[in-house]
KOLTI-191560 format. One record per residue (C-alpha): residue in one letter; x, y, z. Coordinates in pm, 1 decimal, always signed. Layout:
# KOLTI-191560
+------+----------+----------+----------+
| resn |       px |       py |       pz |
+------+----------+----------+----------+
|    a |        X |        Y |        Z |
...
+------+----------+----------+----------+
END
This chain:
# KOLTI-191560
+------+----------+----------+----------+
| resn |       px |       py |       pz |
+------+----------+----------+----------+
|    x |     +0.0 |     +0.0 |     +0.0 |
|    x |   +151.2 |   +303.4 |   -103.5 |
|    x |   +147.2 |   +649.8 |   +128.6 |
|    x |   -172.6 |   +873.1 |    +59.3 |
|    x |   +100.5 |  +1131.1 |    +27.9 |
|    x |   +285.8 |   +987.7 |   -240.4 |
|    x |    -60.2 |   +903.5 |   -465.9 |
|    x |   -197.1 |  +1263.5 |   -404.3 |
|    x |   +128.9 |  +1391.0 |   -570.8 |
|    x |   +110.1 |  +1158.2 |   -820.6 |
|    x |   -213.5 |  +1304.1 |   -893.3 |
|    x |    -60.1 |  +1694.4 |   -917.3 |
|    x |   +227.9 |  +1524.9 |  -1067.3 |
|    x |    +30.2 |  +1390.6 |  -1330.6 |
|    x |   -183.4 |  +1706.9 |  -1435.9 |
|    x |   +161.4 |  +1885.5 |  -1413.3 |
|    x |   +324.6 |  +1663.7 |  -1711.2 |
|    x |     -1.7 |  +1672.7 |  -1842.5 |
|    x |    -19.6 |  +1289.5 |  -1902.6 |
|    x |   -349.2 |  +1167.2 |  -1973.5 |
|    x |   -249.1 |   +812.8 |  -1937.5 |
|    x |    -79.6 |   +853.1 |  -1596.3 |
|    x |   -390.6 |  +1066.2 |  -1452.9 |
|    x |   -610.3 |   +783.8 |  -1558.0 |
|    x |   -344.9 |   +500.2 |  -1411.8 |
|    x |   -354.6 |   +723.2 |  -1071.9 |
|    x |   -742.4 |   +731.8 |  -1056.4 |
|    x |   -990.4 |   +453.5 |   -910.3 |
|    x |  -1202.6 |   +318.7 |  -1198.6 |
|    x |  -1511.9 |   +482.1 |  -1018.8 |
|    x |  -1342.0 |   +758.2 |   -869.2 |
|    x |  -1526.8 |  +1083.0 |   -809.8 |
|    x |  -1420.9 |  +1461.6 |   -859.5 |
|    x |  -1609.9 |  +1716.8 |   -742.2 |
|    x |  -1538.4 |  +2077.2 |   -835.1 |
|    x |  -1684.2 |  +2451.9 |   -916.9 |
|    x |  -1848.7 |  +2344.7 |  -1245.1 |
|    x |  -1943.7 |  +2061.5 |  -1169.2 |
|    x |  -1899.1 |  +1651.8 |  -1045.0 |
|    x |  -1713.4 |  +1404.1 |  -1304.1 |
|    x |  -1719.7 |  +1001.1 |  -1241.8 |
|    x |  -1527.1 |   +776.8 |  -1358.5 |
|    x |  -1148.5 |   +745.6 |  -1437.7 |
|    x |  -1211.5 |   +836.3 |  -1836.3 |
|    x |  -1408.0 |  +1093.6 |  -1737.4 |
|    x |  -1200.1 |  +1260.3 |  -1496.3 |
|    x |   -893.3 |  +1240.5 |  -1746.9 |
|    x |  -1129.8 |  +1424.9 |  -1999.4 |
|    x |  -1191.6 |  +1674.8 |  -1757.6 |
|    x |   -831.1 |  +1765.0 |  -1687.0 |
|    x |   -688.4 |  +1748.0 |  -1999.0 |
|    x |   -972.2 |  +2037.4 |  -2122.1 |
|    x |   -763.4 |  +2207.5 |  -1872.0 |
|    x |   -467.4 |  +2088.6 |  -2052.1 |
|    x |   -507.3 |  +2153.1 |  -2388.7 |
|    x |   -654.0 |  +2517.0 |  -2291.9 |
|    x |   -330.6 |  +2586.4 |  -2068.5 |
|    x |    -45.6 |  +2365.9 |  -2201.1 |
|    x |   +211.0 |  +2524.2 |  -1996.7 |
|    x |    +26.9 |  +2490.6 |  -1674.7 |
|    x |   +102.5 |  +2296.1 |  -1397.6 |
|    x |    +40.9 |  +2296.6 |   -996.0 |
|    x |   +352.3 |  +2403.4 |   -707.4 |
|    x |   +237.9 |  +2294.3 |   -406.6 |
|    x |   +267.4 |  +2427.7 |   -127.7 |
|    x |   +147.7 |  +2286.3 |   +177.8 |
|    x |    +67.2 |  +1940.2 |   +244.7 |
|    x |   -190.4 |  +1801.5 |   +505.9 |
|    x |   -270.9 |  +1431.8 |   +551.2 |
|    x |   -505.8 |  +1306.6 |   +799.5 |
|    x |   -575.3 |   +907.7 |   +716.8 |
|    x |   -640.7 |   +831.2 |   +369.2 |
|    x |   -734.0 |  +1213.3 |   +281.6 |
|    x |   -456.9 |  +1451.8 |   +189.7 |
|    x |   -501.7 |  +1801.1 |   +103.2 |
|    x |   -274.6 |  +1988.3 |   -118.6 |
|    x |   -290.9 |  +2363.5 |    -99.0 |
|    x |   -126.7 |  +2494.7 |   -481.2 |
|    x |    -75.4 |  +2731.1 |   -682.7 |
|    x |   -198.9 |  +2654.9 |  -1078.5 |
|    x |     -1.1 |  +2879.3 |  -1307.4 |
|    x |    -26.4 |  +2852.6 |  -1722.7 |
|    x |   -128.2 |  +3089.5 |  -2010.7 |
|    x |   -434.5 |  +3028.0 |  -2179.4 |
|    x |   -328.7 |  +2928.4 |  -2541.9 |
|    x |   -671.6 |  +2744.4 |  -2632.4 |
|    x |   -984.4 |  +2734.1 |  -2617.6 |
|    x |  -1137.9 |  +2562.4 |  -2247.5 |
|    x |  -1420.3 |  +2335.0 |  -2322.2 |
|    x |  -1620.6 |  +2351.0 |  -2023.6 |
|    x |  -2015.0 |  +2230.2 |  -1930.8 |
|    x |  -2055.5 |  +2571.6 |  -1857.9 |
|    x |  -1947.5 |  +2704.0 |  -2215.7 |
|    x |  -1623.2 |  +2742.2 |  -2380.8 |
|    x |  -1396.8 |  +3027.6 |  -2302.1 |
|    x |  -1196.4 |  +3124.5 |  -2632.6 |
|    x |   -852.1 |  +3163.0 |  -2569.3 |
|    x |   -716.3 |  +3419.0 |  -2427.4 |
|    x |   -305.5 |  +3416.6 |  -2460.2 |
|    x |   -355.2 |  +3527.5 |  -2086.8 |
|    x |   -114.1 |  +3389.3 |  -1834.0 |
|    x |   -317.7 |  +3250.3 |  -1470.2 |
|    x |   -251.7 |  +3236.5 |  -1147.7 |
|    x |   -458.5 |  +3068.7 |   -915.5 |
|    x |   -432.7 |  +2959.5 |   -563.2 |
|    x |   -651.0 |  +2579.8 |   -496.6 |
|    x |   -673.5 |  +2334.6 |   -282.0 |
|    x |   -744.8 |  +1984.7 |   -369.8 |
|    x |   -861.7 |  +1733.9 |    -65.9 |
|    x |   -708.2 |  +1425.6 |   -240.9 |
|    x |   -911.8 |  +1081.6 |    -90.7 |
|    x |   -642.8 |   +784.5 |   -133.8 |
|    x |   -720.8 |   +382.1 |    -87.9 |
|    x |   -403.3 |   +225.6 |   -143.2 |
|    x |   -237.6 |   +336.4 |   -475.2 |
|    x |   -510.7 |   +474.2 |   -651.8 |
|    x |   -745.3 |   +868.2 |   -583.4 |
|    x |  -1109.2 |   +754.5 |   -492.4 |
|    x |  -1226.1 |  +1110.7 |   -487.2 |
|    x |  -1115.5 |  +1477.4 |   -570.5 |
|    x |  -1239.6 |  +1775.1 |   -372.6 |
|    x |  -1131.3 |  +2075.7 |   -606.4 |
|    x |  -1193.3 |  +2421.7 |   -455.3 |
|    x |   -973.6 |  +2740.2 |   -647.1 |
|    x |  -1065.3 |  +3138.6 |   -650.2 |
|    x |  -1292.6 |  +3109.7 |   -975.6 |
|    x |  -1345.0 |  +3468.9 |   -986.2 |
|    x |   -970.2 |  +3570.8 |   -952.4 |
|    x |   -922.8 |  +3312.5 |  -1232.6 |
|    x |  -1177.3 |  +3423.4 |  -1456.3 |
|    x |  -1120.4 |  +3771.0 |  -1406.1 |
|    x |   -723.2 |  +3732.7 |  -1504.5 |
|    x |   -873.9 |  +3548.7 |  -1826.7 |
|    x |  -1054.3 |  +3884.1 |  -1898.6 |
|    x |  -1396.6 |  +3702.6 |  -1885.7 |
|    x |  -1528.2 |  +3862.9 |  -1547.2 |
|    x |  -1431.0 |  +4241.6 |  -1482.1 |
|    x |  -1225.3 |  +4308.0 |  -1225.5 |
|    x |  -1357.6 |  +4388.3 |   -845.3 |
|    x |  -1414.0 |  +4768.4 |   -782.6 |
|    x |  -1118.4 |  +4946.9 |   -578.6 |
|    x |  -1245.2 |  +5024.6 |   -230.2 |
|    x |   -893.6 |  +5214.3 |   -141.2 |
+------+----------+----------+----------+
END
């Protein structure tokens, strides 16, 4: 059984090299990933997902930096960074690319049973995000 710590970077580690076939081999079959636009099931479903992410930001990848494990659940407080080169299919609606560079602080609460992710909790600053893509305005001063 490998350390929840070690899988949950795998995971990051994964998205980072943006593998599709190594996020897939670190996912459950029915694992679960639940996130601001929505919940995806299923390994090949899940891959999908990230590599939208992917193929709009191809220079993106997570830095962690902190790491909290408590059992079989690790959280992983990052910072995503990449330029948005293509277009991010979304269920919401595509966003048309950009050529803006991100950066986003999340936190992903990373559920582990032995080697493989059972479930992704995926929580980042959507408006900060979508407002560096140019797609939301950005907040009002108030100095």
């Amino acid at each position: 059984m490998d350390d929840p710590r070690t899988v949950a970077a795998r995971w990051q580690d994964a998205y980072s090299a943006h593998d599709e076939e190594a996020i897939r081999g670190v996912l459950a079959d029915d694992a679960r990933l639940v996130g601001p636009n929505g919940v995806f099931s299923g390994a090949p479903t899940i891959a999908g997902y990230m590599m939208a992410w992917s193929d709009a930001f191809p220079d993106s990848r997570y830095a962690p930096q902190h790491v909290t494990v408590d059992g079989n659940t690790v959280v992983m407080e990052s910072t995503f960074t990449g330029t948005q080169t293509g277009t991010f299919t979304d269920p919401g609606g595509d966003i048309p690319a950009s050529n803006r560079p991100v950066e986003a602080r999340s936190a992903h609460a990373i559920v582990v049973d032995g080697d493989r992710v059972t479930e992704v909790r995926m929580y980042f600053d959507v408006f900060g995000f979508l407002t560096q893509l140019g797609v939301l305005p950005a907040a009002p001063s108030t100095g």
